[in-house]
DSSP file (Angstrom, degrees, kcal/mol; ACC not computed):
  #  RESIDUE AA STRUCTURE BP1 BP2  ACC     N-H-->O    O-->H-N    N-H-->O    O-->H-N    TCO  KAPPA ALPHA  PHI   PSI    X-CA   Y-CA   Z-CA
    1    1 A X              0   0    0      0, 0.0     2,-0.6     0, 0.0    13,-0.2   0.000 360.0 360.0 360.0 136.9   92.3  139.3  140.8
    2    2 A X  E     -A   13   0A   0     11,-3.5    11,-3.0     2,-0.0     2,-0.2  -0.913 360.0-135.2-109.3 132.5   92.6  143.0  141.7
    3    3 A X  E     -A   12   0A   0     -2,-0.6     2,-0.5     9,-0.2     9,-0.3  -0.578  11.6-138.8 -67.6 143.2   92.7  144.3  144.9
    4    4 A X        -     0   0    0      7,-4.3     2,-0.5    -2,-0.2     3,-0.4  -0.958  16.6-150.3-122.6 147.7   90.8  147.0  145.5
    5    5 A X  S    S+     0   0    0     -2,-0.5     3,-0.1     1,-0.2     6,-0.1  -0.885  73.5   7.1-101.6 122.1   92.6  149.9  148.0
    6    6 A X  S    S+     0   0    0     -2,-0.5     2,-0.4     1,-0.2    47,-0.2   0.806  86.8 122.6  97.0  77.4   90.6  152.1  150.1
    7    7 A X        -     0   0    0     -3,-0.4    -1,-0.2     3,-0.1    -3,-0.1  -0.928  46.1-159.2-152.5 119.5   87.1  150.6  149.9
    8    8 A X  S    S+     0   0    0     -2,-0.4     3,-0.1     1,-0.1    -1,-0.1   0.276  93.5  42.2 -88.0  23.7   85.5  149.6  153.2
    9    9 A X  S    S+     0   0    0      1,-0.4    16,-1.3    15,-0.1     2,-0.4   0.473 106.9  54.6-133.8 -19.7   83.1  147.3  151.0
   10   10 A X  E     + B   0  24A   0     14,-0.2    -1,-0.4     1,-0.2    14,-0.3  -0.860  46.3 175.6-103.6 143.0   85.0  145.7  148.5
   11   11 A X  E     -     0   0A   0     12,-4.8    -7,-4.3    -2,-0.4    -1,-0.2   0.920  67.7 -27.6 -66.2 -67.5   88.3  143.4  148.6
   12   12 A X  E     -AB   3  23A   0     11,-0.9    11,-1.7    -9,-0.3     2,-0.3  -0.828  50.7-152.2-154.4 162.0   88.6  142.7  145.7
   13   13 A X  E     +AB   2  22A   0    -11,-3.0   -11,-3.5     9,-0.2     9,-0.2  -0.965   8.6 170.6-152.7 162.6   87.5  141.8  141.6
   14   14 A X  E     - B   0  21A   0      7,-2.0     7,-3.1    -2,-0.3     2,-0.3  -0.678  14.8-156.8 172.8 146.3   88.2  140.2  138.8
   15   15 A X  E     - B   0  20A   0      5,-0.2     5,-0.2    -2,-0.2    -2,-0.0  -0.958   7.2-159.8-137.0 142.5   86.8  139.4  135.3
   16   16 A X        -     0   0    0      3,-1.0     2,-0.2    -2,-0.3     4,-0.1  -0.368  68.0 -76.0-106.8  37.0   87.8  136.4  133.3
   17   17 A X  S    S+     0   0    0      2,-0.2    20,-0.4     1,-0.1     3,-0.1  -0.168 127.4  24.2  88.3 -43.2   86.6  137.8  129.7
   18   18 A X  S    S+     0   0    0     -2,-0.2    16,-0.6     1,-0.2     2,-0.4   0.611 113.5  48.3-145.8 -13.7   82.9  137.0  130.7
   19   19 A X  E     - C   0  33A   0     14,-0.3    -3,-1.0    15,-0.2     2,-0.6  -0.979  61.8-142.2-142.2 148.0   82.1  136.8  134.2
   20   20 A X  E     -BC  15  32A   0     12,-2.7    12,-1.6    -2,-0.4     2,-0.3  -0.911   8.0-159.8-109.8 133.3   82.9  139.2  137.1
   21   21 A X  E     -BC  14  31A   0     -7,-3.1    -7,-2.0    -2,-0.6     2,-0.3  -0.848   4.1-164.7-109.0 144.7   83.8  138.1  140.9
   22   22 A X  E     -BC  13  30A   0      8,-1.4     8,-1.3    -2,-0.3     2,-0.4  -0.982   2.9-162.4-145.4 115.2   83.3  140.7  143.5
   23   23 A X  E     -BC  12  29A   0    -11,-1.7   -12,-4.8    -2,-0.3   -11,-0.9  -0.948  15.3-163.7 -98.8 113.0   85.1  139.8  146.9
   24   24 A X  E >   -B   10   0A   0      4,-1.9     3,-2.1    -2,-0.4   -14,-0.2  -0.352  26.2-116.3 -95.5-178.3   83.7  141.7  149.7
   25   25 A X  T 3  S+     0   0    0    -16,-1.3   -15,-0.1     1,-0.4    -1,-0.1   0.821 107.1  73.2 -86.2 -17.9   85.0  142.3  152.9
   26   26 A X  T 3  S-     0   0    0    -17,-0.3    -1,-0.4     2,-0.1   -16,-0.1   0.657 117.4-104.6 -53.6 -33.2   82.6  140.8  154.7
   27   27 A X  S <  S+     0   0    0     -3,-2.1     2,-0.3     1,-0.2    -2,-0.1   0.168  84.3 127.0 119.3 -31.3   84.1  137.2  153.4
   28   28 A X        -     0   0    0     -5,-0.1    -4,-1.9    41,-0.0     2,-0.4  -0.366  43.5-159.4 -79.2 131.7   80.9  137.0  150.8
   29   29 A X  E     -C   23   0A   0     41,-0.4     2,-0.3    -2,-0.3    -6,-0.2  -0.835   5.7-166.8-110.5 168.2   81.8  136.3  146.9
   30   30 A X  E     -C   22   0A   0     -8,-1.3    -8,-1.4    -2,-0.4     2,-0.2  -0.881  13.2-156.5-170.2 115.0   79.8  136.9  144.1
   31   31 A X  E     -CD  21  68A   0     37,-0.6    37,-3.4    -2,-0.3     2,-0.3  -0.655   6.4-167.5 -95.4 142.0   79.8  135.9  140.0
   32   32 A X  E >   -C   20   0A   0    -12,-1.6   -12,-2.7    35,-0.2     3,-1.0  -0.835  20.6-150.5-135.6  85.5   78.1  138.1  138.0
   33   33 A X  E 3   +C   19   0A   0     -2,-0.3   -14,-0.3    33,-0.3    33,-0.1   0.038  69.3  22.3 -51.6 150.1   77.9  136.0  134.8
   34   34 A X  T 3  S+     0   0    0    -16,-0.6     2,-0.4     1,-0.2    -1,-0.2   0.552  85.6 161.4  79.1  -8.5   77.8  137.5  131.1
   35   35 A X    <   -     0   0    0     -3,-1.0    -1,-0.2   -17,-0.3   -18,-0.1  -0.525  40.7-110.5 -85.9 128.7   79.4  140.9  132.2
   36   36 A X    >>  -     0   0    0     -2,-0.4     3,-2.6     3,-0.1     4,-1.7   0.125  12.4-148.8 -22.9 107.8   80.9  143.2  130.0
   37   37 A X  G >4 S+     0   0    0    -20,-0.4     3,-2.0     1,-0.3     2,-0.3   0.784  99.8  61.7 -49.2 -65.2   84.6  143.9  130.0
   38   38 A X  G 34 S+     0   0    0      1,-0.4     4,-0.5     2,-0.2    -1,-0.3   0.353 101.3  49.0 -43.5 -27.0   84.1  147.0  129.0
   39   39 A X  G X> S+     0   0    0     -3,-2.6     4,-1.7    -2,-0.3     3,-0.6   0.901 108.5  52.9-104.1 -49.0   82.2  148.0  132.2
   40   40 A X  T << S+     0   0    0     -3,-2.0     4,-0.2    -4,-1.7    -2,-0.2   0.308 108.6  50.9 -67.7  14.0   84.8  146.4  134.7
   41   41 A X  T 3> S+     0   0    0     -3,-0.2     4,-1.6    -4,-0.1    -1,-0.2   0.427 109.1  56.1-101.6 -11.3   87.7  148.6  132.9
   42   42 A X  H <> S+     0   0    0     -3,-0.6     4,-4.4    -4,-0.5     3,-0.3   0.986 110.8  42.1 -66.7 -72.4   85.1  151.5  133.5
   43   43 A X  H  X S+     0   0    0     -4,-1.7     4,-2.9     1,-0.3     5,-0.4   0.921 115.7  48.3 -53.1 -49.7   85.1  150.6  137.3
   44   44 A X  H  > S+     0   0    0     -4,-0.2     4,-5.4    -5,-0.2    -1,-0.3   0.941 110.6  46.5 -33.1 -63.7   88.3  150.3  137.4
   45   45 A X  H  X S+     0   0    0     -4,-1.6     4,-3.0    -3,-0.3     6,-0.3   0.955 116.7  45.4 -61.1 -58.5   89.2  153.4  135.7
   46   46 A X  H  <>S+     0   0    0     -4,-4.4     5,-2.4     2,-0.2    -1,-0.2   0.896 115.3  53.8 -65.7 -22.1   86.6  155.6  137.9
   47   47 A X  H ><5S+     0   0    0     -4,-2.9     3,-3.3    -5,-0.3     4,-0.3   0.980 105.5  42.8 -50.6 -80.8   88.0  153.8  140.6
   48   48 A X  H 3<5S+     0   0    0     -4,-5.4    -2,-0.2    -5,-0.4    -3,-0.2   0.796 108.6  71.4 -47.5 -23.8   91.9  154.6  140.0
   49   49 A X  T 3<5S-     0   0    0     -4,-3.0    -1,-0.2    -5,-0.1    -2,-0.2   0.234 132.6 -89.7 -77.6  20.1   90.2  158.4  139.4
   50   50 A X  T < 5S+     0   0    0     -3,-3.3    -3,-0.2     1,-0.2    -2,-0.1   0.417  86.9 142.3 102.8 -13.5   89.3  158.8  143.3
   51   51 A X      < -     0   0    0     -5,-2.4     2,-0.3    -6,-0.3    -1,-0.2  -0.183  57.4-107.6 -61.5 154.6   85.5  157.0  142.7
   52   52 A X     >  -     0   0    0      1,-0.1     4,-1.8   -45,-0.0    -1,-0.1  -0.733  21.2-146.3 -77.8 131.9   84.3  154.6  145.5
   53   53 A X  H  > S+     0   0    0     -2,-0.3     4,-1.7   -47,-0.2    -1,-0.1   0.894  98.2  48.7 -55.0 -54.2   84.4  151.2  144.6
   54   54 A X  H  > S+     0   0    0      1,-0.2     4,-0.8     2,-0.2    -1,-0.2   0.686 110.9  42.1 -84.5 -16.5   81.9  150.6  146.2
   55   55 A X  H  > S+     0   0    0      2,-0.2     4,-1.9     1,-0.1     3,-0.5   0.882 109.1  56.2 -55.3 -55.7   79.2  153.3  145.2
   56   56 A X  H  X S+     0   0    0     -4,-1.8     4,-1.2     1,-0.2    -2,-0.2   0.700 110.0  50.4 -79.5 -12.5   79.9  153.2  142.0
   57   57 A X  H  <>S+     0   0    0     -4,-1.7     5,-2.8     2,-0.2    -1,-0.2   0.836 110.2  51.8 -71.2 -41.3   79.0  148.9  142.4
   58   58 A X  I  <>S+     0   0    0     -4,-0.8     5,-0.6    -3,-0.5    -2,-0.2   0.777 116.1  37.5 -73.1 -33.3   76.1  149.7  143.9
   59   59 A X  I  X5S+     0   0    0     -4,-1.9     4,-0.5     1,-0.2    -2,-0.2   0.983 130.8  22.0 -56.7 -83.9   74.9  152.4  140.9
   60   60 A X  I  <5S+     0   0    0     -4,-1.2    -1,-0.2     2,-0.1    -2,-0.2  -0.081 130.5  30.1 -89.5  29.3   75.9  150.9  138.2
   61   61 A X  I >>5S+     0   0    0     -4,-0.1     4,-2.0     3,-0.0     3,-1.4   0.269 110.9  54.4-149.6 -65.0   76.4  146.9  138.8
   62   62 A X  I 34<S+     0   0    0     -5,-2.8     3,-0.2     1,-0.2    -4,-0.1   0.795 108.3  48.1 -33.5 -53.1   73.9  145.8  141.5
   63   63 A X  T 3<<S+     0   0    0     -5,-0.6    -1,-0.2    -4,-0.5    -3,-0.1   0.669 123.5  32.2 -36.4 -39.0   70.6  147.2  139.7
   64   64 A X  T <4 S+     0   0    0     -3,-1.4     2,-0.4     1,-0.1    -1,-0.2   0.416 110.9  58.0-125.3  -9.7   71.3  145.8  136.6
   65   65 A X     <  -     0   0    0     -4,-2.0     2,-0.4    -3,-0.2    -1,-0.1  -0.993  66.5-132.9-115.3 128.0   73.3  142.5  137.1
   66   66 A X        -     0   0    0     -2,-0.4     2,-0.4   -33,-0.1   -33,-0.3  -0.697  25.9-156.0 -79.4 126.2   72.2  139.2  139.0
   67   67 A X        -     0   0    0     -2,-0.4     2,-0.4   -35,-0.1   -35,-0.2  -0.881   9.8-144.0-113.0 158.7   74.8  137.9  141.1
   68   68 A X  B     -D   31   0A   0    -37,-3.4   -37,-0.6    -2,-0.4   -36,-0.1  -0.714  15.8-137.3-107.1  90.2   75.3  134.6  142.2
   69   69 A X        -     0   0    0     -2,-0.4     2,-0.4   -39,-0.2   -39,-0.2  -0.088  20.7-137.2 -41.8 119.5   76.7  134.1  145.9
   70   70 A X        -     0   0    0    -41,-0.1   -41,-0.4     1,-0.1     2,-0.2  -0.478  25.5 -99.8 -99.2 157.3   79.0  131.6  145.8
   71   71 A X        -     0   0    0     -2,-0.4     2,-0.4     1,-0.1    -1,-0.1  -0.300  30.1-118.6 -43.7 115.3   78.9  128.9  148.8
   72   72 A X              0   0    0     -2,-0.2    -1,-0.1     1,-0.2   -44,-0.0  -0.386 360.0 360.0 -57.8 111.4   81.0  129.1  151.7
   73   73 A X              0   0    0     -2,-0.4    -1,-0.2     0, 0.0    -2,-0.1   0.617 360.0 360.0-109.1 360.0   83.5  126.0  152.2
């Protein structure tokens, strides 16, 4: 899991080869099955270049990927 630093919407990510988890700050997770590494070394990368986490999630990841909120224990 990566932390992510200075993003008032995201905690945190992490992709396991095939699926992406997006920890928000809010508490809420969220799998976004079947997604590309290639597109979470993107975020990353535009991230570590000064990008908003959390814009660039909303552009490019929300639109176009279903996530699934996982359950609160």
């Amino acid at each position: 899991m990566r932390k992510i630093e200075n993003s008032s919407t995201i905690d945190a990510i992490d992709h396991d080869g095939k699926t992406l988890t997006v920890h928000f700050k809010g508490g809420s997770v969220y799998d976004y099955p079947d997604f590309p590494q290639h597109l979470h070394d993107k975020w990353l990368a535009a991230h570590e270049a000064g990008e908003s986490a959390g814009k660039w999630f909303h552009r490019n990841i929300k639109p176009h990927y279903e996530g699934r909120k996982r359950e609160q224990k």
